[in-house]
C-alpha positions as CSV (number, residue, x, y, z in Angstrom):
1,X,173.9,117.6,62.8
2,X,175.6,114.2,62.4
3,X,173.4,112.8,65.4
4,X,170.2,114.0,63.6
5,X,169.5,117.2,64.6
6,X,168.0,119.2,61.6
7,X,169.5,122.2,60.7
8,X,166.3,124.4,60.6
9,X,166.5,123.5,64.5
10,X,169.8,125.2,65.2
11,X,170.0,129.1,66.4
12,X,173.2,131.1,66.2
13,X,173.9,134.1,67.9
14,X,176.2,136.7,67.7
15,X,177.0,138.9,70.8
16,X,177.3,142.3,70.3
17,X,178.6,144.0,73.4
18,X,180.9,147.1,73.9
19,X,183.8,147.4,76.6
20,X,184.0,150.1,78.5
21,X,187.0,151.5,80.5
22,X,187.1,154.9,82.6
23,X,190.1,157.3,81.0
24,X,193.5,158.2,82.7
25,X,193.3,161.4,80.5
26,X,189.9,162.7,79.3
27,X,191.8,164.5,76.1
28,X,193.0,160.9,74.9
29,X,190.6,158.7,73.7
30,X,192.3,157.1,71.1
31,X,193.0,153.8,70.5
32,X,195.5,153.0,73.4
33,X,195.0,155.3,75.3
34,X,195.9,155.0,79.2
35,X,193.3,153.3,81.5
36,X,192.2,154.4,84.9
37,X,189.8,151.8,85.7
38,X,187.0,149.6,84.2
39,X,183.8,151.4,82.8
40,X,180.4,152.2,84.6
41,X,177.5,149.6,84.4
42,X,175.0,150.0,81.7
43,X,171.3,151.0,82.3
44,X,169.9,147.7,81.1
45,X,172.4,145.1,81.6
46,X,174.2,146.5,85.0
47,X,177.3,144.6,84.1
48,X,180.5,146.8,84.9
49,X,182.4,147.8,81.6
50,X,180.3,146.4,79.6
51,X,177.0,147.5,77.0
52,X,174.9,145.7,75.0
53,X,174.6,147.0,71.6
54,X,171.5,148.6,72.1
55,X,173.2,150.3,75.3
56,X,175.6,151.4,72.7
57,X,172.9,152.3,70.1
58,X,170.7,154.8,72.5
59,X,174.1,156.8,73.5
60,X,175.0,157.4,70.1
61,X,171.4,158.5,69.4
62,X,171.0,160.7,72.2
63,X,174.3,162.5,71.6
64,X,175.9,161.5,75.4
65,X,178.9,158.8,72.8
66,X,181.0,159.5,69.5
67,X,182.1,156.7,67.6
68,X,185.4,157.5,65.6
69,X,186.7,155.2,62.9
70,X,189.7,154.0,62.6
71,X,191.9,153.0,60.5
72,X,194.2,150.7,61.9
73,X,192.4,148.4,63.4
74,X,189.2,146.4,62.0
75,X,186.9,148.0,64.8
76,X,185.3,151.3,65.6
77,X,185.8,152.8,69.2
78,X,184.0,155.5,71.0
79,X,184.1,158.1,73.9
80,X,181.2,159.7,76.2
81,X,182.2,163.5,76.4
């Protein structure tokens, strides 16, 4: 903005994406729980072990994810299962 760029000109985003990971052990799905390997591509975005929020949106919807809170940590997590 120094340079002159009005601030009515400038766009900030905020990417909302999930992580996804496969499980060692389908029973533990906490937070920390063992990894096997990363996560299968989403139906939009195709990217391995990740989802865009919406991704993230239309499995909680349909029923296919849970989202648990937590409370020691500042994020929710979720499981398909």
């Amino acid at each position: 903005m120094q340079l002159g760029c009005p601030a009515s000109k400038l766009i900030v985003g905020i990417p909302l994406v999930a992580s996804t990971y496969i499980l060692k052990y389908y029973s533990d799905h906490g937070i920390g729980a063992g990894v096997a390997q990363i996560g299968m591509p989403g139906k939009y975005t195709h990217s391995e072990s990740i989802l865009a929020y919406y991704e993230v949106c239309l499995r909680l919807c349909d029923g296919s994810g849970t989202h648990t809170p937590n409370h020691l940590v500042t994020v929710r997590h979720g499981f398909l299962g």
